[in-house]
Structure formats: structure tokens, C-alpha cells
C-alpha positions in Angstrom: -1.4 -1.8 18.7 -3.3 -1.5 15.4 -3.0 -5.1 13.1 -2.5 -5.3 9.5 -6.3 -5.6 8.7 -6.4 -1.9 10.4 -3.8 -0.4 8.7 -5.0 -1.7 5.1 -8.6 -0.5 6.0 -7.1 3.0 7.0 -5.0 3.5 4.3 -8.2 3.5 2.1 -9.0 6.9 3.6 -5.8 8.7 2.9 -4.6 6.9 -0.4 -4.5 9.1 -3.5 -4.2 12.5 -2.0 -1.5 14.7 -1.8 -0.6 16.0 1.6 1.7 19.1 2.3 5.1 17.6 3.1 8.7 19.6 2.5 11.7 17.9 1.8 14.1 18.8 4.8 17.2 17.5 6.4 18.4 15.1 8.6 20.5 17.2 11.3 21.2 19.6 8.6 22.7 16.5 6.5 21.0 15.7 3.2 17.3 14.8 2.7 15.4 12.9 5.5 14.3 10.1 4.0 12.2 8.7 6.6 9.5 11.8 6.6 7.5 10.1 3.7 7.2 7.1 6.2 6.9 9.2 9.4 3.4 11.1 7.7 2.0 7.4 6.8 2.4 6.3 10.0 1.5 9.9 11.5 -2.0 9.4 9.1 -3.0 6.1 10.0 -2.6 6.0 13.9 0.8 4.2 14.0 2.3 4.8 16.9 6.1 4.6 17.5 7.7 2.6 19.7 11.3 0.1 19.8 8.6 -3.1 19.6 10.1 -5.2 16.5 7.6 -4.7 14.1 5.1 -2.2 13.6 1.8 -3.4 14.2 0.6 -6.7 15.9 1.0 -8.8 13.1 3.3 -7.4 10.7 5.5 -4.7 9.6 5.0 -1.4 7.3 7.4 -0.6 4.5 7.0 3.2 2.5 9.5 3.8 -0.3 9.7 6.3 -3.0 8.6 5.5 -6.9 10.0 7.0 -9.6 8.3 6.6 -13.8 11.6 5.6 -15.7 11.8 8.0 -18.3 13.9 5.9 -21.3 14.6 2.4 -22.0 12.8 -1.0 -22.1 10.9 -0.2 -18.9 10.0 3.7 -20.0 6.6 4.5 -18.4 7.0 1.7 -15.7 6.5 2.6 -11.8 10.2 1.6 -10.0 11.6 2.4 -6.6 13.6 5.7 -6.4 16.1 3.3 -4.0 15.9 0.0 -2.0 14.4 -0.3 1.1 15.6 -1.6 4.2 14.6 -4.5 6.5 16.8 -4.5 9.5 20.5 -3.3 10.1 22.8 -6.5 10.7 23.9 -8.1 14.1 27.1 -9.6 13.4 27.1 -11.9 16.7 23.4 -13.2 15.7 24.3 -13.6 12.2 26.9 -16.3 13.2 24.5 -18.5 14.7 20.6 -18.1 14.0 18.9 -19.8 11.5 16.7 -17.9 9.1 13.7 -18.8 10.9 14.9 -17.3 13.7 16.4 -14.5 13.1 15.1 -10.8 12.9 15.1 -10.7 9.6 12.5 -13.3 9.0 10.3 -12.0 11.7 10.5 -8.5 9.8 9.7 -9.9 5.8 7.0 -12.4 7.4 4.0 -10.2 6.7 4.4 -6.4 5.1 2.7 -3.9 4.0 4.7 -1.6 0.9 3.5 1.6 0.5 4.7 3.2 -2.7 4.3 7.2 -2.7 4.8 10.2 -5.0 6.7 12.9 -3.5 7.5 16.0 -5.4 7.8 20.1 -4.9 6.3 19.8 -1.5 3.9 17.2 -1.4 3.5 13.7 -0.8 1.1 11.2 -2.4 0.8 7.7 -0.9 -0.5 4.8 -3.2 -2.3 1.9 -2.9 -0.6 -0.6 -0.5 0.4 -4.1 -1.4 0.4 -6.8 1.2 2.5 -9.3 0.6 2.0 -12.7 3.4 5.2 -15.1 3.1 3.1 -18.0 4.1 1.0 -17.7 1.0 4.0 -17.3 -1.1 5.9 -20.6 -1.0 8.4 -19.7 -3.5 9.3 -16.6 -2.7 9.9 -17.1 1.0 12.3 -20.6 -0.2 14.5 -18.0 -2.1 14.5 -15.3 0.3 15.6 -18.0 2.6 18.1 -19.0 0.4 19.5 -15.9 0.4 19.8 -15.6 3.8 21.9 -18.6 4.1 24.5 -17.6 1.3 24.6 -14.2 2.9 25.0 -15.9 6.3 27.8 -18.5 5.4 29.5 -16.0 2.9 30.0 -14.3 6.5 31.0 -17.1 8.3 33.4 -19.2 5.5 35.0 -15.6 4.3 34.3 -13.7 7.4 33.3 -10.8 5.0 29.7 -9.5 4.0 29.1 -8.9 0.2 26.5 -6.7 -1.7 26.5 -9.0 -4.6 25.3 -11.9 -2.0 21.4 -12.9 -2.9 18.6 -12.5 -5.6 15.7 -10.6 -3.4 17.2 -9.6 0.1 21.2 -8.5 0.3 23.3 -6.6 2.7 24.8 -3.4 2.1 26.5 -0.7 4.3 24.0 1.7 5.9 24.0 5.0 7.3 26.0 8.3 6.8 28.8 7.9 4.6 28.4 4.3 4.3 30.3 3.1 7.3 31.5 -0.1 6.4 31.1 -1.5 10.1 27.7 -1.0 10.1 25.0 -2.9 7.5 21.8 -4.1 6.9 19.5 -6.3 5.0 17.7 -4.7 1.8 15.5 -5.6 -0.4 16.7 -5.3 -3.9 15.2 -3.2 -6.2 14.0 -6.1 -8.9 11.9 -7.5 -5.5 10.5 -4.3 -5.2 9.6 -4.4 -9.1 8.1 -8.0 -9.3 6.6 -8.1 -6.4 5.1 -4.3 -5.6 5.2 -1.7 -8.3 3.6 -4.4 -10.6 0.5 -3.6 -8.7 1.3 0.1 -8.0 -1.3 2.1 -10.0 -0.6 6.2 -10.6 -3.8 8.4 -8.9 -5.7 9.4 -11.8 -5.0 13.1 -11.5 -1.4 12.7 -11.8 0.5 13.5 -14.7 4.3 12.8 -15.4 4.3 16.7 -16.7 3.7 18.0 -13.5 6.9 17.1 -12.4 8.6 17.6 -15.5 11.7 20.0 -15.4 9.9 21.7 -18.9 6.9 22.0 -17.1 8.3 23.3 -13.7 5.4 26.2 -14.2 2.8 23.8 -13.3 4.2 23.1 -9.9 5.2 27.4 -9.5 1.0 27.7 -10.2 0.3 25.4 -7.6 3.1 26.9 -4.6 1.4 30.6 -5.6 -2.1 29.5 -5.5 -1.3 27.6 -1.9 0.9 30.3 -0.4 -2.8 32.2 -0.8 -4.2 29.8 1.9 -6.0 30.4 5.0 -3.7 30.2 7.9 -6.5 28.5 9.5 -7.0 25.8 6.9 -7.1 22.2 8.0 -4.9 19.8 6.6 -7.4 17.6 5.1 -8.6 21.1 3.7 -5.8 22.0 1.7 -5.1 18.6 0.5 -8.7 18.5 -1.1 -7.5 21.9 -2.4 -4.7 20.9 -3.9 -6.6 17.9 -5.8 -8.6 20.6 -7.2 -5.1 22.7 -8.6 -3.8 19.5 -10.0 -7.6 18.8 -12.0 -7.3 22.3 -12.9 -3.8 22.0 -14.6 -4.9 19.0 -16.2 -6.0 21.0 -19.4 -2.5 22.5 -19.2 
């Protein structure tokens, strides 16, 4: 089972590069969100498995970013959504402690992987460790909202999205079934804590994904659907770096 040391050291390898991956659906039910995390783990040599974490010591987190486009934040990186920890266990909820409980075990050590992913193709950024035991302050609150979520639960025997400053429940799954939830991180975690450190490869530009520049991305599908149908996958990708320096001077 490959540790967090290998995964960081792997990731250098693949980090930056955009890698031929279609948006497609989930049992023929919107967008399958979990592909972008899939092709990481796919990439790196994690395999899958029901073990509570994903590697040895710690867990692996990829989520979407998005460049807000108006207001105070215009030009910052943010999460396209939040990003989930572990669904709920009513029963255990009731009675473990934070330090016990699945939750903790999940947030102790992780690795964020932020990624572009756009008309095809998915770019995955530098990864951000983040080790609760060398951030005091941060694990006391996550704690702390653990606890309010917890006896919210047990005082009101109801579960609240508005529960919490960094970590909060909310209903998960397919129509949001209301029976069934799970612990996120909210997006204002995400933005302290990972995209402050997320940096854009150099070769992207904002443009290529612009609506009024959709004739960037067209250049690129017509110039790959020319491939060779032997090409490798770390072929193409190198090929597609080149398209994106070539539309640069667009």
C-alpha cells in the first residue's frame, strides 16, 4: 500500500499535464464526478480497495477548481463544489467521540489534489498536504465542529447544514436523499487552506476555456481527432501541451 511520501513523490511526474479524459455519466445520470479522482489514483499506482483510507498513512482528496470570473475574489482559484469526507453513521454518531470516529481518522493526514478539467481533458495541480498534527488550530476547530454537529444530532435529533465553520453535514447522493449524509468540507476550508497554494500550469490560459474563445478548444479536438490510433497516452498528452503553447499566440 503506497504511503503519503509515495504518492507526493509520484504526483511530481504527472502534475501539469493534461490527460485525455471525457466527461460521462454515472449510470446514464448526470456527470460522474469521481473520474477526475479515479485517473489520479489510476496515474499514481493507487489501488482500490474498501480499506478506510487510501494509502498507509493517509487519505487522497481531488476536487475541481474553477477562476471566479467577477467580484472581490475575480482571478482567484476556488472549488467548483465541496468535497466529501465520509457519509454519516447515525448509530456511531450518537456515541464516538471525535477522536474516535471515522471522520477524524479520514481529515488526520490528506493529500488535496486540485485539477482543471475542461472539453475533454483533465489537468491535475500541484498537491497540498495538509498534517492535522502540525496544525494545532485547525484540528481544535474542526473538532469543535464535530461536537456541535454531533450534539445538534443528539439534543434536536436533527442534522443541519448550517452546523460548523470547516467540516458540515449535508445530504448526499442522487436527489439528495435526506436519510442519507455525509461530512464535507466547506468551501472557505478548501479556499484557506488549499487553493491558497494552488498555482495555474503555466500554459493555461482562462481564454481557452472561454465561451468567446470556444475556437481554441474546436482547434485542439480537430488537431487530436488526427492522432495515431497507436499513440500512447503519455504521447498525446505531450502533444496536447504542444497545441495549448501553440494557441498561446492566439
Amino acid at each position: 500500500m503506497l504511503s503519503v511520501a509515495d504518492v507526493m513523490e509520484k504526483s511530481k511526474e504527472i502534475i501539469n499535464k493534461p490527460y485525455y479524459l471525457p466527461k460521462s455519466s454515472r449510470n446514464g445520470k448526470g456527470i460522474n464526478k469521481g473520474l477526475g479522482g479515479l485517473k489520479f489514483e489510476k496515474l499514481v499506482g493507487i489501488k482500490q480497495s474498501s480499506n478506510c483510507l487510501d494509502l498507509c498513512d493517509g487519505e487522497v482528496k481531488c476536487f475541481p477548481i474553477k477562476i471566479v470570473k467577477i467580484g472581490r475574489e475575480k482571478g482567484n482559484i476556488a472549488p467548483k463544489e465541496t468535497i466529501s469526507i465520509t457519509n454519516i453513521n447515525y448509530k456511531n454518531l450518537t456515541t464516538e467521540k471525535f477522536e474516535e470516529s471515522r471522520c477524524c481518522k479520514k481529515i488526520h493526514r490528506i493529500i488535496f489534489v486540485p485539477y482543471i478539467w475542461n472539453c475533454k481533458y483533465i489537468t491535475f495541480m500541484k498537491p497540498i498536504l495538509i498534517d492535522m498534527s502540525e496544525n494545532k488550530n485547525l484540528s481544535e476547530q474542526i473538532q469543535i465542529d464535530y461536537n456541535a454537529i454531533q450534539n445538534n444530532f443528539l439534543e434536536n435529533g436533527k442534522l443541519e447544514s448550517k452546523t460548523g465553520k470547516y467540516i458540515q453535514s449535508r445530504t448526499k447522493g442522487q436527489k439528495n436523499d435526506k436519510n442519507k449524509r455525509a461530512f464535507y468540507y466547506r468551501t472557505n476550508f478548501i479556499k484557506e487552506f488549499v487553493c491558497v497554494h494552488s498555482l495555474l500550469p503555466s500554459w493555461y490560459s482562462h481564454s481557452y476555456f472561454d465561451k468567446k474563445h470556444i475556437e481554441y478548444v474546436s482547434d485542439i479536438d480537430i488537431q487530436l481527432s488526427l492522432e495515431n490510433q497507436e499513440e500512447t497516452e503519455e504521447e498525446r498528452s505531450k502533444r496536447l501541451i504542444i497545441l495549448y503553447d501553440n494557441l498561446s499566440g492566439l
